[in-house]
C-alpha positions in Angstrom: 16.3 53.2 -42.7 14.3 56.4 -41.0 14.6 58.1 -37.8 11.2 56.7 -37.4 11.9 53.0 -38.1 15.0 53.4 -35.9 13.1 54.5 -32.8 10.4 51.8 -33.1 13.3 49.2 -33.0 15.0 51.2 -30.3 11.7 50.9 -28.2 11.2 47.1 -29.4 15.0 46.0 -28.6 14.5 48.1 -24.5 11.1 46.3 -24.3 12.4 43.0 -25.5 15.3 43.4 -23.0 12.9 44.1 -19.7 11.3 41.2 -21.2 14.3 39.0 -20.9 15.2 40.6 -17.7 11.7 39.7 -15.9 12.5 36.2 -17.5 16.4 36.1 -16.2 14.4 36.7 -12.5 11.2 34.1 -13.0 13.5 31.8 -13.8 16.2 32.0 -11.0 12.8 32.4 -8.7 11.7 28.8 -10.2 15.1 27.6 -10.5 15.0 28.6 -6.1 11.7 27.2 -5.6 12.4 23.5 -7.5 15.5 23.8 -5.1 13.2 24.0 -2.4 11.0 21.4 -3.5 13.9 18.8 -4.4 15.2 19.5 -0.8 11.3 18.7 0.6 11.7 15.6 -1.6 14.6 14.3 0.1 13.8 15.1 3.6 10.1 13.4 2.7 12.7 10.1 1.4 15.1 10.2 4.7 11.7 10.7 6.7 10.2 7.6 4.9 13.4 5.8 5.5 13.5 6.2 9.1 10.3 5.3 9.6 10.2 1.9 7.3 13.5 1.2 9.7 11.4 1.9 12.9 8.7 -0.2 11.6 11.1 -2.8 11.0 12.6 -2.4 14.3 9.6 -2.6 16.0 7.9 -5.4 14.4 11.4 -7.2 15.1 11.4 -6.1 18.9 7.4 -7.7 18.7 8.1 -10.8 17.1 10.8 -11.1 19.6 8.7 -10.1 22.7 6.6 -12.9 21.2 9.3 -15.6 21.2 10.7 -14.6 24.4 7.4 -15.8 25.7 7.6 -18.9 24.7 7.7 -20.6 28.1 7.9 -24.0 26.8 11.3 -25.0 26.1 10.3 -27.5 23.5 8.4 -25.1 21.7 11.4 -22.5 21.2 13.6 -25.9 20.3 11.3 -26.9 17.8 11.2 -23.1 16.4 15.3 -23.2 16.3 14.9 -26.3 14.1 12.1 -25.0 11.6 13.7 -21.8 11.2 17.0 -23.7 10.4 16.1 -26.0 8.1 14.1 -23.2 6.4 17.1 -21.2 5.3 19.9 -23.3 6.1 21.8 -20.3 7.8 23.9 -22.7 9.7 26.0 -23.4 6.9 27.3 -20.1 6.3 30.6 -19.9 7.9 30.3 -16.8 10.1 26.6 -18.1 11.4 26.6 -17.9 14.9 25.0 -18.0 17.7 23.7 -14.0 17.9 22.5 -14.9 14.2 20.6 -17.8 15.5 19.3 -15.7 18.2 18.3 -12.7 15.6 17.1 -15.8 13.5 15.0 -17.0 16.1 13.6 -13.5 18.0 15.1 -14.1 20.8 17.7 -12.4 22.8 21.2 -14.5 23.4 20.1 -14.7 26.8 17.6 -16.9 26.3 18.9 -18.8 23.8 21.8 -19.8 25.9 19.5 -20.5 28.3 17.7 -22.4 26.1 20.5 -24.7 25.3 21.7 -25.6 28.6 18.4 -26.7 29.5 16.9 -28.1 26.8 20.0 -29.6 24.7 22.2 -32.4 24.6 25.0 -30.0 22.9 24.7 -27.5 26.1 25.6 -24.1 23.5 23.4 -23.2 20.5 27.9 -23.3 19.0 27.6 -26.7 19.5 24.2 -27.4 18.1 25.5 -25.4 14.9 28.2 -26.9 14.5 27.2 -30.5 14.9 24.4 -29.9 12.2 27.5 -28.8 9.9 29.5 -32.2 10.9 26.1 -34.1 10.3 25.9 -32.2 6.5 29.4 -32.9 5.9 28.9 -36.7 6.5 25.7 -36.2 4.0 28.4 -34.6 1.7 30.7 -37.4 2.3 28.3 -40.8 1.4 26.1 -39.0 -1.2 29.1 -37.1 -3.6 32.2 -39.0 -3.7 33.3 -36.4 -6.7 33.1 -33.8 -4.2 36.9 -32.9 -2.9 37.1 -32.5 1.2 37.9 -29.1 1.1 34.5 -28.0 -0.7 32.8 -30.4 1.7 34.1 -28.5 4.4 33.1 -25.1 2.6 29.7 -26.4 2.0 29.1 -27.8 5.4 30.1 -24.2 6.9 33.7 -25.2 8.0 36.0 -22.4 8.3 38.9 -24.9 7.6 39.2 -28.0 6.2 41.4 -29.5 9.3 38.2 -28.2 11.6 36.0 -30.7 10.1 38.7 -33.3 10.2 38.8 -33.0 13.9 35.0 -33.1 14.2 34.4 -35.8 12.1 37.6 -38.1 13.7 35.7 -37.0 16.6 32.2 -38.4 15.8 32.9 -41.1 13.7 36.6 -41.5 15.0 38.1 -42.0 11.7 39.0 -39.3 9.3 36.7 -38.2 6.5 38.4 -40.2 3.4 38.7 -42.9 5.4 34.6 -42.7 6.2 34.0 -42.2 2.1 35.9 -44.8 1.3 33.4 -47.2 3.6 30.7 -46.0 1.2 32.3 -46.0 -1.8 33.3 -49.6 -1.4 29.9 -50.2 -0.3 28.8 -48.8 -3.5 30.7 -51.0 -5.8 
C-alpha cells in the first residue's frame, strides 16, 4: 500500500470518527429530549387522571345535590327501591347502608332520616336486610335443590344461623321447616 493510500485512509478513518462522535452526541441529545417527552406524556396521563376523577367527583357531588333535594319523602323511597331492584346491591354481603346512601346520592344523613320517617323498618339496615330475608324465602319455595347455606350466601347472609334467626323471626319457623310446607305442597 503507498504513503499516499495510507494518508487518504488516515484522513477517512479521523473523518469517519468525528462523524461517529457528532452521532454519539445527537443521539444522547435525542435519547434526553424523548426522556423529556415521555416524562410530558406522563404528567399529561396523571393530569388527565385527576381531572376524569374530579369530573367524576363532581358530577357525583351534583347528582347528589340533586337527590338531596328531593323534598318528598316518597319520591326518595321510591328512588331507594328502583335503584335496588336495578342492581340488586342488597345482596352482596358487605352492602350497607353508606353503600345505599352512595347508591342513592344522598348523604347518610338523609337517608337515615329518610327511614325513620318514611319506613316501617325505621333503618335503611333493616330495610336491607329484610329484602334479603324476603329473597331467601324466594330461594326457599322456588329451589328446593338449593342447600340453606347457599341460600343464605345468595340472599346476602353473612352466616347461615343469621338467616335462621330472621326467618324463625318472620315466619316463626325455621327455614327447612318453611321448604318443607312447599315441597309437600308440590307433590
Amino acid at each position: 500500500m503507498k504513503a499516499e493510500d495510507y494518508h487518504q485512509l488516515e484522513i477517512e478513518n479521523q473523518r469517519l470518527r468525528e462523524e461517529n462522535e457528532h452521532l454519539k452526541a445527537e443521539m444522547i441529545r435525542l435519547v434526553g429530549r424523548n426522556l423529556n417527552l415521555v416524562d410530558r406524556l406522563e404528567n399529561d396521563d396523571e393530569m388527565r387522571r385527576r381531572t376524569e376523577v374530579a369530573r367524576e367527583l363532581l358530577e357525583g357531588n351534583i347528582q347528589r345535590q340533586r337527590n338531596a333535594d328531593l323534598q318528598d319523602d316518597g319520591q326518595l323511597m321510591a328512588l331507594v327501591d328502583l335503584r335496588l331492584e336495578e342492581n340488586r346491591a342488597h345482596l352482596k354481603p358487605d352492602f350497607d347502608s353508606r353503600q345505599l346512601a352512595e347508591l342513592l346520592g344522598v348523604s347518610l344523613e338523609r337517608l337515615n332520616r329518610l327511614f325513620r320517617n318514611r319506613s316501617i323498618y325505621r333503618t335503611p339496615e333493616g330495610y336491607i336486610d329484610n329484602l334479603r330475608t324476603l329473597n331467601a324465602l324466594r330461594l326457599l319455595r322456588t329451589k328446593p335443590n338449593y342447600s340453606i347455606a347457599s341460600i343464605a350466601e345468595d340472599s346476602g347472609f353473612n352466616h347461615v344461623r343469621t338467616m335462621q334467626r330472621r326467618i324463625m323471626d318472620v315466619v316463626g319457623m325455621t327455614p327447612a321447616d318453611y321448604r318443607a310446607l312447599f315441597i309437600r305442597d308440590l307433590q
